[in-house]
MARMI-239234 format. One record per residue (C-alpha): residue in three letters; x, y, z. Coordinates in steps of 0.001 Angstrom, whole numbers, padded with zeros to 6 digits, always signed. Last residue first. Example, Ala and Ser with C-alpha at 12.3 -4.5 7.8 and 13.67 -1.06 7.14 Angstrom:
% residues 2
Ser+013670-001060+007140;Ala+012300-004500+007800;
***
This chain:
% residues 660
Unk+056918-010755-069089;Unk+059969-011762-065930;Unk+062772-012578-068641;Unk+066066-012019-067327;Unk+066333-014356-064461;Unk+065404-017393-065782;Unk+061989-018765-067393;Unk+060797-020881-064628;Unk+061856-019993-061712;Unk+062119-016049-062718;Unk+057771-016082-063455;Unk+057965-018227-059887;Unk+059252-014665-058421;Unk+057237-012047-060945;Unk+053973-014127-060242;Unk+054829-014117-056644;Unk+055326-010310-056485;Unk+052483-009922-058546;Unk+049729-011655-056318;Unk+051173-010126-052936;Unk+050541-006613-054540;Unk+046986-008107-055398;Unk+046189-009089-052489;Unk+045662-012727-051134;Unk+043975-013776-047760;Unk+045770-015925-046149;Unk+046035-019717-046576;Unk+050249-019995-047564;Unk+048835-023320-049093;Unk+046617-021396-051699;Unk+049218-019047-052381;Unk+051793-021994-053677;Unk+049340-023939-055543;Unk+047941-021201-057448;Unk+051320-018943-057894;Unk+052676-022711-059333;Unk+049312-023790-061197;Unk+049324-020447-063541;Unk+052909-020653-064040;Unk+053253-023751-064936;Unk+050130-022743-067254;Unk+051741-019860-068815;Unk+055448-021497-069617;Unk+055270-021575-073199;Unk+052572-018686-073344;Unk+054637-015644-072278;Unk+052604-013996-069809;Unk+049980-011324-070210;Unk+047464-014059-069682;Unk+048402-014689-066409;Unk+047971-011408-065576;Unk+044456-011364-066283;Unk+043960-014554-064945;Unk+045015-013130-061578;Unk+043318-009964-061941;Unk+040211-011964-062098;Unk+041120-014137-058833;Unk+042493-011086-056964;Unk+038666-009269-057951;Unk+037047-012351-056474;Unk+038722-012926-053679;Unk+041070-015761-053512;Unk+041733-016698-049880;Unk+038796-016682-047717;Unk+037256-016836-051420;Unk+038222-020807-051186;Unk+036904-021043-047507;Unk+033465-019952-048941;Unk+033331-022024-051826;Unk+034039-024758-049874;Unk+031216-024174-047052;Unk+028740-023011-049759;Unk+027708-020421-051962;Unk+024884-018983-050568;Unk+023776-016575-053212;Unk+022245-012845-052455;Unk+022933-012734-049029;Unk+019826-013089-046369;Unk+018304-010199-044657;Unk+018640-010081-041092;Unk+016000-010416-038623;Unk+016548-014501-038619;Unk+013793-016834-038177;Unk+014406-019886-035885;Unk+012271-019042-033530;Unk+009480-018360-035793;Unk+010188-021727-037538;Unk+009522-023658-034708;Unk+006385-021931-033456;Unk+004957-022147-036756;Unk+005676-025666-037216;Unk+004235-026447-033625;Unk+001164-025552-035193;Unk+001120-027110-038308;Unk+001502-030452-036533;Unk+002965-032571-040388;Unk+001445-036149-039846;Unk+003737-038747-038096;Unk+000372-040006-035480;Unk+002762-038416-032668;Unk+002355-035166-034878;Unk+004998-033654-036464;Unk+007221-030125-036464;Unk+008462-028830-039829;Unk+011359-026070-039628;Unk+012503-026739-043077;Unk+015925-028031-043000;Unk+016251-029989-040462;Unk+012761-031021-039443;Unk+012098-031835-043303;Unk+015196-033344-043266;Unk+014490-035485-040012;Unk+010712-036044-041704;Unk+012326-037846-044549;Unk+012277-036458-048218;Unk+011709-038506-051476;Unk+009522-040505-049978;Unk+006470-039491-052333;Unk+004165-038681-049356;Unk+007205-036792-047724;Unk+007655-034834-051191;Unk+004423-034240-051328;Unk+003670-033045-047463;Unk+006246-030608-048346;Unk+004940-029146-051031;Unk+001539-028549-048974;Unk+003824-027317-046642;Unk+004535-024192-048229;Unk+008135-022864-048116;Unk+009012-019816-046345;Unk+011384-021594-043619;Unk+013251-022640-046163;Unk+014290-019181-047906;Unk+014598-018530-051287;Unk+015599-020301-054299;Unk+017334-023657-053192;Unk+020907-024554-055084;Unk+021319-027349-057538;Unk+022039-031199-057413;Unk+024568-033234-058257;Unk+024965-036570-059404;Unk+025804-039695-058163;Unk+027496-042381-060385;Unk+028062-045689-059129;Unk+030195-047882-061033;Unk+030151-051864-060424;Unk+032712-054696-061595;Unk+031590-058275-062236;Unk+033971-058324-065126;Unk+036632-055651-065289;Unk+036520-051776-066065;Unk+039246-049969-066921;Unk+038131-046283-066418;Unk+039156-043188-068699;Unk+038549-039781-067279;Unk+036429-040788-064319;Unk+035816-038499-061250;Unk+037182-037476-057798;Unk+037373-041616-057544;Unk+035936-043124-054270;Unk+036994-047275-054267;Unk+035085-050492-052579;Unk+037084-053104-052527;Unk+035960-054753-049253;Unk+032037-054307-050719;Unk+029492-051866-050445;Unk+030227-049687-053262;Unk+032542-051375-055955;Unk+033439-048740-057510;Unk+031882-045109-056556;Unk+031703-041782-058073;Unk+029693-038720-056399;Unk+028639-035023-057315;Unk+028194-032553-054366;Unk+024778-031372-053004;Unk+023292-027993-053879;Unk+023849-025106-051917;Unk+020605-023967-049431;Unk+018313-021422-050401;Unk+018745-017629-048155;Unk+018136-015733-051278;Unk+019634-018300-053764;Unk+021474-020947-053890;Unk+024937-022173-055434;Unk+025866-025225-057165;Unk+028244-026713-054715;Unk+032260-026699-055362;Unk+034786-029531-054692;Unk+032672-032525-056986;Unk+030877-030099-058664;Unk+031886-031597-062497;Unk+031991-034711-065095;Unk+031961-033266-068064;Unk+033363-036263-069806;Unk+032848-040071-068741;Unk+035481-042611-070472;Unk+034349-046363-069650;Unk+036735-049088-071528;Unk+035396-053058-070721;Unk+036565-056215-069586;Unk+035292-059570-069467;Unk+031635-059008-069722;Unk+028830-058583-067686;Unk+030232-054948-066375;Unk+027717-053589-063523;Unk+025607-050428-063460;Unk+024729-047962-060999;Unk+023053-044266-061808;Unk+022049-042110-059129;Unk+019956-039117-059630;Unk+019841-035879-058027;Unk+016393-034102-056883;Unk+015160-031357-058135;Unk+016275-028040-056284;Unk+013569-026780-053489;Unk+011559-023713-053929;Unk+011379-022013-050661;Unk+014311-023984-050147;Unk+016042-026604-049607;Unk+018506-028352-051546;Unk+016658-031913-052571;Unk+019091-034914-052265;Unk+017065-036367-049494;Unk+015989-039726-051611;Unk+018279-039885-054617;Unk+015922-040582-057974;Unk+016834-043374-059850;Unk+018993-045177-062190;Unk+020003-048951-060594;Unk+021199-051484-061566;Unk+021624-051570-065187;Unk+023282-054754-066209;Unk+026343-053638-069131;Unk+027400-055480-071754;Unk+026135-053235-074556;Unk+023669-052382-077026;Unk+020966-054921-074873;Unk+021124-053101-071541;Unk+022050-049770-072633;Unk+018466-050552-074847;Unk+016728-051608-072358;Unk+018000-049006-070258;Unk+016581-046604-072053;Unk+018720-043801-073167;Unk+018393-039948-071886;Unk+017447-037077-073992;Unk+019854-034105-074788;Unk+017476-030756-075063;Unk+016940-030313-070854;Unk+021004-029893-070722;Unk+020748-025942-069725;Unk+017338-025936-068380;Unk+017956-028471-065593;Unk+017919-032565-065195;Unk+017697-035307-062238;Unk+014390-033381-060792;Unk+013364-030579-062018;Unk+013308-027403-059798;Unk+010810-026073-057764;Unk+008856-023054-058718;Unk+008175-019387-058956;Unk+011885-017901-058442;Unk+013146-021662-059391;Unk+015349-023805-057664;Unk+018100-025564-059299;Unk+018070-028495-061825;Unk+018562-031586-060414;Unk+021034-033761-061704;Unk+023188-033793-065216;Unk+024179-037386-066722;Unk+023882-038289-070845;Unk+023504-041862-071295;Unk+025264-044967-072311;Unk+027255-044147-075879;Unk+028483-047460-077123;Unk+031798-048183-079039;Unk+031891-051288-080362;Unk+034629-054183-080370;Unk+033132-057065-082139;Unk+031181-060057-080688;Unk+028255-059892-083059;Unk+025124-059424-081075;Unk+027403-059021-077398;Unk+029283-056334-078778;Unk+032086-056249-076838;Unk+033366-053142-075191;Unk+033715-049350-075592;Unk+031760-047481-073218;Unk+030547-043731-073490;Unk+029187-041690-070329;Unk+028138-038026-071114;Unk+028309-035781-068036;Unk+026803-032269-067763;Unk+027295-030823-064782;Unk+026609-027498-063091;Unk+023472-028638-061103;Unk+021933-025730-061657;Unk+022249-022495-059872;Unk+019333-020943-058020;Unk+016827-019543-060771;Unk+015483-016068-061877;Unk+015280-013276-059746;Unk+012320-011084-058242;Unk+013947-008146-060761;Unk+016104-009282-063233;Unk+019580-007967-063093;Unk+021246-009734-059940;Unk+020108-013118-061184;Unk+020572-012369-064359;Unk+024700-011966-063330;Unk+024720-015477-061836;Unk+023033-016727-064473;Unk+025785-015962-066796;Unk+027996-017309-064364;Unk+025807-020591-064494;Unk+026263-020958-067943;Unk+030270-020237-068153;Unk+030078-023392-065900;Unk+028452-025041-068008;Unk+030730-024119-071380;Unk+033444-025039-069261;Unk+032331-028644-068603;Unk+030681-028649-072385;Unk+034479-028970-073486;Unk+035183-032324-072902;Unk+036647-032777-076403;Unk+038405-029311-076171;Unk+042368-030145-076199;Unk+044147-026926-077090;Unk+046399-027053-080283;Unk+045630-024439-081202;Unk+044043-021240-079136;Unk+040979-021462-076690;Unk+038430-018770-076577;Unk+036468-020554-073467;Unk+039471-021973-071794;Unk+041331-018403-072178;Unk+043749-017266-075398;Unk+041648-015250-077074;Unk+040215-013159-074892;Unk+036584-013413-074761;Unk+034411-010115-075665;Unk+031020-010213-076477;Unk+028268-007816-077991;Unk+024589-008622-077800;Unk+022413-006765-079991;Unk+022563-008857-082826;Unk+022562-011850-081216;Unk+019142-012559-081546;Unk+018945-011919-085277;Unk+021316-015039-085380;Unk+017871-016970-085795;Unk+015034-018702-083851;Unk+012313-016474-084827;Unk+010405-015001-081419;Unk+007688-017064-079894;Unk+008795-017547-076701;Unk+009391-013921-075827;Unk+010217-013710-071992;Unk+011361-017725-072236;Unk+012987-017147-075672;Unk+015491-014594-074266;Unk+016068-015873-071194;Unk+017410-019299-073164;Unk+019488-017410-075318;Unk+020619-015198-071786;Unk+021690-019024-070603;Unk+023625-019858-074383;Unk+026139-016650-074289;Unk+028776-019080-074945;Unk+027301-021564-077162;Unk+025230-018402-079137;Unk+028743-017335-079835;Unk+028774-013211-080221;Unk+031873-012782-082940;Unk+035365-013082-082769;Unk+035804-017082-082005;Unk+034284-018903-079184;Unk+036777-021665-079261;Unk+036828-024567-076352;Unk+038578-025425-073858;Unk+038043-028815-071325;Unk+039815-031234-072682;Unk+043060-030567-070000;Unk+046123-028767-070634;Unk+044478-025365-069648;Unk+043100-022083-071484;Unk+044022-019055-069718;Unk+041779-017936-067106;Unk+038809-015631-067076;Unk+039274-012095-066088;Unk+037863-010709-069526;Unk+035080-012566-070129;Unk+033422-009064-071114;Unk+029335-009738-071975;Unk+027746-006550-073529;Unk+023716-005471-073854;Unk+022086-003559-076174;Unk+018456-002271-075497;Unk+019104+000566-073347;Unk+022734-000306-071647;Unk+023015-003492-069868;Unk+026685-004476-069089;Unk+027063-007952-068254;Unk+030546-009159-066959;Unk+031395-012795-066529;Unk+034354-014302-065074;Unk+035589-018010-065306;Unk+038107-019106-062991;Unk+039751-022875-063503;Unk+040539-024373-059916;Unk+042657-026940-060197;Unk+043319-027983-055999;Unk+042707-031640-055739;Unk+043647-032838-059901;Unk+041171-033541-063126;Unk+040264-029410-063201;Unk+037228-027762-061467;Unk+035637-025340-063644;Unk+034990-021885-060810;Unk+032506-019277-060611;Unk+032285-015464-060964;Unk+029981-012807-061320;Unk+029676-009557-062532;Unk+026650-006810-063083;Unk+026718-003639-064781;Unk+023503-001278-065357;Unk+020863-000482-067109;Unk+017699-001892-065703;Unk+016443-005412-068156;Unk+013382-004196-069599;Unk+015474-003112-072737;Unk+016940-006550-073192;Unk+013702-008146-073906;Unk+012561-005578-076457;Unk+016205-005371-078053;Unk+015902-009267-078465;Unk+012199-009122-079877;Unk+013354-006607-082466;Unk+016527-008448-083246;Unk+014402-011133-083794;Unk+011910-009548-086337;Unk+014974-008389-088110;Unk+016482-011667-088771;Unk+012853-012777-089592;Unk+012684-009532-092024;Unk+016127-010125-094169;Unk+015514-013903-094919;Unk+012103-012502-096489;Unk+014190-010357-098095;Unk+015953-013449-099789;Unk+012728-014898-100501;Unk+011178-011896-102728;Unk+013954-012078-104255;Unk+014148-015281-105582;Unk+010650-015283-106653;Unk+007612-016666-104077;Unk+006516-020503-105755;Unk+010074-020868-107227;Unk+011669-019490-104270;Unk+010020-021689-102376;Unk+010897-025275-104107;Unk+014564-023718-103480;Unk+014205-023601-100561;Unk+012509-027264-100291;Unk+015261-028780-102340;Unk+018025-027130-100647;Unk+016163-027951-097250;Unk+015916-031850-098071;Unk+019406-032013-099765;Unk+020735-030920-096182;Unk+018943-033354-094272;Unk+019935-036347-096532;Unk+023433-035501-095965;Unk+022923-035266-092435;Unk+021440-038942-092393;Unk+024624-039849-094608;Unk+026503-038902-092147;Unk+025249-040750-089728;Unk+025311-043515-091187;Unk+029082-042893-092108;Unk+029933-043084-088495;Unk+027869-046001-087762;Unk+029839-047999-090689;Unk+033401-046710-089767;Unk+033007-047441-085824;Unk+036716-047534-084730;Unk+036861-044054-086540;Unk+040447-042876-088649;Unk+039993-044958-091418;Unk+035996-043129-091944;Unk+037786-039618-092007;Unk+040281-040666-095045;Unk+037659-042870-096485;Unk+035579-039960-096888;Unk+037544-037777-098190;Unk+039591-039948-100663;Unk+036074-041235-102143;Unk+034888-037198-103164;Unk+031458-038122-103985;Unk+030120-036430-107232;Unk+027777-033545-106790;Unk+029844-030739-108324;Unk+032435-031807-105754;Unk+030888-033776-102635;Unk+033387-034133-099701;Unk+034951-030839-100321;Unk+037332-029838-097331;Unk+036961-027535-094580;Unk+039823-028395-092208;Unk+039837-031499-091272;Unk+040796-032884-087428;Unk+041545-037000-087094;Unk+041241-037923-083467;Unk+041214-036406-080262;Unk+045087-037000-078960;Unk+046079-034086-081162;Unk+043975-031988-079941;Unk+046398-031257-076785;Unk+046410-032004-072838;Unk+043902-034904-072966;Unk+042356-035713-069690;Unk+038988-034789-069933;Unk+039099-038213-072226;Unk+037206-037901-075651;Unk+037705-039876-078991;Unk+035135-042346-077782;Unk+037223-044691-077825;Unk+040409-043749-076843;Unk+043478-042292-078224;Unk+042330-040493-081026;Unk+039656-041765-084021;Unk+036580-040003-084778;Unk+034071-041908-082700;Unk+030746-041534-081336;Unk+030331-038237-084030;Unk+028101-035627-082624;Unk+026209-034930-085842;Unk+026364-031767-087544;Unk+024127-029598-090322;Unk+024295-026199-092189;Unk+022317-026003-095374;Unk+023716-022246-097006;Unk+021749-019836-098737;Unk+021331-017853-102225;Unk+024040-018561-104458;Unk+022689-017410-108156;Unk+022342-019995-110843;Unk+019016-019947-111121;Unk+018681-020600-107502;Unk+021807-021967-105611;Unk+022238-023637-102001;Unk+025277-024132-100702;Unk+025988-027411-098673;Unk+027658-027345-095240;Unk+028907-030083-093024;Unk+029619-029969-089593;Unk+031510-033627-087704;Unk+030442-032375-084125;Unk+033491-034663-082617;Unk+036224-032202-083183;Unk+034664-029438-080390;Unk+032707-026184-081073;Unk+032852-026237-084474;Unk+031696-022975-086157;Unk+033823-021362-083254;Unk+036825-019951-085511;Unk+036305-022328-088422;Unk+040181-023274-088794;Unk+040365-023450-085278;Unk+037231-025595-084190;Unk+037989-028246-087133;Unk+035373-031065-087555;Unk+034499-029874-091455;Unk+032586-031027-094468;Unk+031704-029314-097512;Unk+029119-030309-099911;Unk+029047-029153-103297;Unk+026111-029341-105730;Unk+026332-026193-107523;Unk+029946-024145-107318;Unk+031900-022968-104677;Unk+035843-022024-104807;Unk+038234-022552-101986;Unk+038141-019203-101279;Unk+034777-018468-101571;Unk+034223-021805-098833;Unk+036811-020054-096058;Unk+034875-016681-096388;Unk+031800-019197-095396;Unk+034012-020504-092604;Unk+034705-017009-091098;Unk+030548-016300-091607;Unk+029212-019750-090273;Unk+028922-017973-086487;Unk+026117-019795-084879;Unk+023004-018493-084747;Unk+020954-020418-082469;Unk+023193-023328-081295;Unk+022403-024165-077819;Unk+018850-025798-079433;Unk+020672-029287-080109;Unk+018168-032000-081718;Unk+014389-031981-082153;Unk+010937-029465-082049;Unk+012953-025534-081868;Unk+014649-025970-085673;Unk+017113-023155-086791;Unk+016063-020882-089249;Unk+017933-017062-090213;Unk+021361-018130-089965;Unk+024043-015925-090681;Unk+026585-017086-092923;Unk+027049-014278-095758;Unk+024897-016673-098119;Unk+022059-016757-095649;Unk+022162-019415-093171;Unk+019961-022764-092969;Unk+019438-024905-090033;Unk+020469-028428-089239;Unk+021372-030176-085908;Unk+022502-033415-083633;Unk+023324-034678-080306;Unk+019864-035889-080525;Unk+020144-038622-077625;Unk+018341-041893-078899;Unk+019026-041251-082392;Unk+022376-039004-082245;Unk+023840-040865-079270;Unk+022473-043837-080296;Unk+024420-044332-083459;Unk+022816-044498-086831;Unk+020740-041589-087727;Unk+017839-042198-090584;Unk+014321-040671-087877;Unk+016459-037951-086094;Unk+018527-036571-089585;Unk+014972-036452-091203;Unk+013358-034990-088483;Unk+015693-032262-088727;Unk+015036-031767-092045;Unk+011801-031435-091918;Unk+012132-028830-088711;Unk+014647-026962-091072;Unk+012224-026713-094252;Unk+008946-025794-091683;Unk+010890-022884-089930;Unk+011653-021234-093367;Unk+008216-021272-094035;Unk+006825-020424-090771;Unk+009246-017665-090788;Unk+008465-017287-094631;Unk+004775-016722-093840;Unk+005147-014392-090491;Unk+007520-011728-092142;Unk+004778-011992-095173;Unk+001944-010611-092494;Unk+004342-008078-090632;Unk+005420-006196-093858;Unk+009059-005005-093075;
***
């Protein structure tokens, strides 16, 4: 590898994809793609791995996706010069397509006749058909209700549009026109990078390129197995829990890291089966950069400027049974899928924490909630469908510094909408969106602070589906003696006679004069309280955003008659109230807590596992009967209890003679 041309054609090949992905930014249609950047491009060799993926715009939990089952799809189907294939299928792709609504197109790029690369682009489609609008209710039991799903599929042939394809997907959206604008913007995308590579290997010879696609895949392998290797061998597990649409659905996810040298392994294996809800996704056969997304983001914040490129996940192996929410198998619903792909986050984090000396972060705020209205549009009077704004809360407490208020590192690349424009796209008056006084979790380094959203319908009636709604029975977790995070909140009406508390919102009728208040969560405190400097806390008084009895409650602080912060009497208070013992690791809660009172971990993982051994026609009956009926015994399970009530509701449900 020569280390001067490795650095040209990264910045080369980095330059074509950023273009592009200003392109698809600056001609998009919908707001959830313009205003939000549910969007990407990047270019893949001609086996499917890519070796540039933009860092300035658009979706960064992508880096390196797996095009190579798809790509084996496209020889088989035939490829010649000028085709563009287009795709929404997670099943067919084996993880390409991570839920229907990222509509994926990919164009093959040829020099001198010889296939060289592939353009790979999607746009988060506001509408694909199903049964609502939106395409996307958590509470869809099978992809069927999501819309129209196509398997890869020639939409250009030889350059000429394929009409049949694209008026097949455009019947099947309520917002035809949008849709195909965006489209089109990702068309434009991909022609830009096919042009520009192939603008490059004219100025640098075909093969001079295609090793140059070589070295930057190298040169981030490199910087992974760097990174990795100052990580102490060793294995390290944690577990946390998707809650599910009803009291009491607790889906497990499990997460193993085994660091070994400079290789590293994630087993899923304990994680539960996939469930009749939107929340699964596929993952496929190979490392998913979607699924391994948090030790991504480690990745690039020890080596920042490494290539952004499947070279990363080179030396990161990962197993997820096929089968579980986050390696779903057909016909699983997955529209609301980035509630499991969270929580698979923060497990991830969980095991960094215990890996990486001094720590990393407290737990986020474990939601990421995307509201979408379908209503009147008040310029022409016609049904639209409206994305509102992406919802997450405050991020968790750092190990060197607070946390950001009313967003975290996991969500940070989806941008929020105006409310001007919420305000003149839709029919909704924005109330309120703010910043929750007193929602910080304490700590030596506090969480950010949640935010609550409140909006009113102006119009006769309106449709509101909100997915990834999450952490309203579990807290995000803290850190080293920092507090849990605060709960998530949803509110009709609040303040008035019919005033309503919803666990969440799957699909919400909404009538005129009618308000929603959303609350979000907040993450976990790193370290403990009674450590934290009250410089910082003299800021968050002076900003109002925490009142002296918190600051008395939860950080030892004493005042002055005058109100100002009596150093002093601080010390003295928080010296009594100093403990000799070491805190634990994470502080997961009150809920948490009484939860693991009955499911320990190891139960819980050998619980999935076993549930996965079952026959699949009755595996989720069976999964929410031995749930339901050990969590109201209340004791403590074990694993010979476990079995013996798996084998007897295993018997209720498919008769006596067939227990696996």
């Amino acid at each position: 590898m020569d280390a001067v041309r490795t650095a040209v054609m990264n910045n080369r090949f980095t330059a074509i994809v950023e273009e592009a992905s200003a392109i698809m930014y600056r001609t998009a249609h919908t707001t959830f793609v313009k205003l939000v950047q549910d969007y990407q491009c990047a270019i893949a060799t001609a086996a499917g791995e890519i070796f540039a993926y933009p860092g300035q715009s658009g979706v960064n939990s992508f880096i390196g996706l797996p095009l190579q089952a798809t790509v084996e799809r496209l020889l088989e189907i035939g490829i010649e010069e000028g085709d563009c294939f287009l795709t929404n299928d997670p099943f067919s792709t084996d993880g390409l397509v991570t839920h229907m609504m990222d509509v994926t197109m990919l164009r093959p790029i040829f020099f001198g006749g010889r296939l060289m690369a592939f353009a790979w682009g999607f746009v988060h489609a506001s509408d694909i058909g199903g049964a609502v609008p939106g395409s996307i209710s958590p509470a869809f039991t099978e992809v069927f209700q999501e819309g129209l799903r196509i398997r890869p599929v020639k939409l250009y042939k030889a350059g000429v549009l394929n009409e049949d394809v694209r008026t097949l997907f455009l019947d099947n959206s309520r917002i035809p026109d949008d849709l195909w604008g965006d489209l089109k913007a990702m068309l434009s995308a991909l022609q830009s990078m096919d042009r520009r590579f192939r603008q490059l290997c004219d100025a640098y010879g075909a093969d001079v390129v295609e090793e140059g696609m070589q070295d930057v895949l190298d040169f981030a392998e490199a910087k992974a197995r760097g990174v990795i290797a100052s990580i102490p061998d060793g294995v390290y597990e944690f577990g946390d829990y998707l809650e599910g649409l009803e009291p009491g659905q607790h889906t497990y996810i499990r997460t193993s890291m085994k660091v070994k040298g400079d290789s590293l392994g994630f087993d899923f294996t304990g994680t539960d089966p996939q469930i009749p809800a939107a929340y699964n996704y596929v993952s496929g056969a190979r490392t998913h950069p979607y699924t391994v997304q948090a030790f991504l983001y480690y990745l690039l914040t020890v080596e920042p400027d490494a290539p952004r490129n499947a070279g990363l996940l080179r030396p990161i192996a990962m197993h997820a049974p096929r089968g579980t929410v986050i390696n779903a198998e057909f016909p699983a619903a997955g529209g609301s899928r980035v509630a499991a792909s969270t929580r698979v986050y923060d497990t991830m984090l969980g095991c960094l924490q215990q890996a990486v000396a001094g720590g990393l972060s407290a737990a986020g705020p474990g939601m990421s909630a995307v509201i979408v209205l379908s209503a009147r549009d008040p310029r022409t009077g016609k049904r639209q469908v409206s994305v509102i704004n992406p919802l997450c809360g405050g991020g968790g407490g750092r190990s060197v510094c607070d946390g950001v208020d009313a967003i975290d590192s996991r969500s940070g690349y989806l941008r929020s909408v105006p409310t001007e424009i919420i305000e003149v796209e839709t029919m909704l008056f924005v109330r309120a969106n703010r910043l929750l006084k007193d929602s910080y979790s304490a700590g030596r380094y506090r969480s950010g602070a949640a935010l609550v959203m409140e909006m009113e319908n102006t119009d006769a009636e309106a449709t509101m589906t909100i997915r990834g709604m999450n952490r309203f029975a579990f807290r995000p977790w803290g850190v080293a003696g920092g507090h849990p995070g605060r709960l998530a909140e949803v509110t009709i009406n609040p303040g008035t006679p019919g005033e309503q508390v919803l666990e969440r919102v799957t699909v919400l009728k909404l009538k005129r004069d009618d308000v929603i208040r959303l609350v979000t969560p907040a993450g976990g405190g790193f370290g403990d309280p009674l450590e934290r400097d009250l410089a910082a806390i003299e800021s968050d008084l002076r900003r109002e955003m925490l009142s002296a009895e918190a600051a008395t409650r939860d950080y030892g602080v004493a005042f002055a008659l005058d109100g100002s912060i009596d150093r002093s009497g601080t010390e003295t208070l928080r010296a009594a109230r100093r403990s000799s013992t070491s805190p634990p690791v994470f502080t997961m809660g009150p809920e948490r807590d009484a939860y693991d009172g009955i499911w320990p971990d190891h139960v819980r993982a050998q619980f999935a596992t076993s549930a996965l051994n079952r026959p699949q026609a009755h595996r989720q009956l069976l999964v929410d009967a031995v749930r339901q009926r050990l969590t109201t015994a209340g004791g403590t399970v074990t694993p010979g209890t476990l079995e013996r009530v798996l084998d007897e509701e295993a018997v209720k449900l498919s008769g006596p003679n067939v227990l696996h």
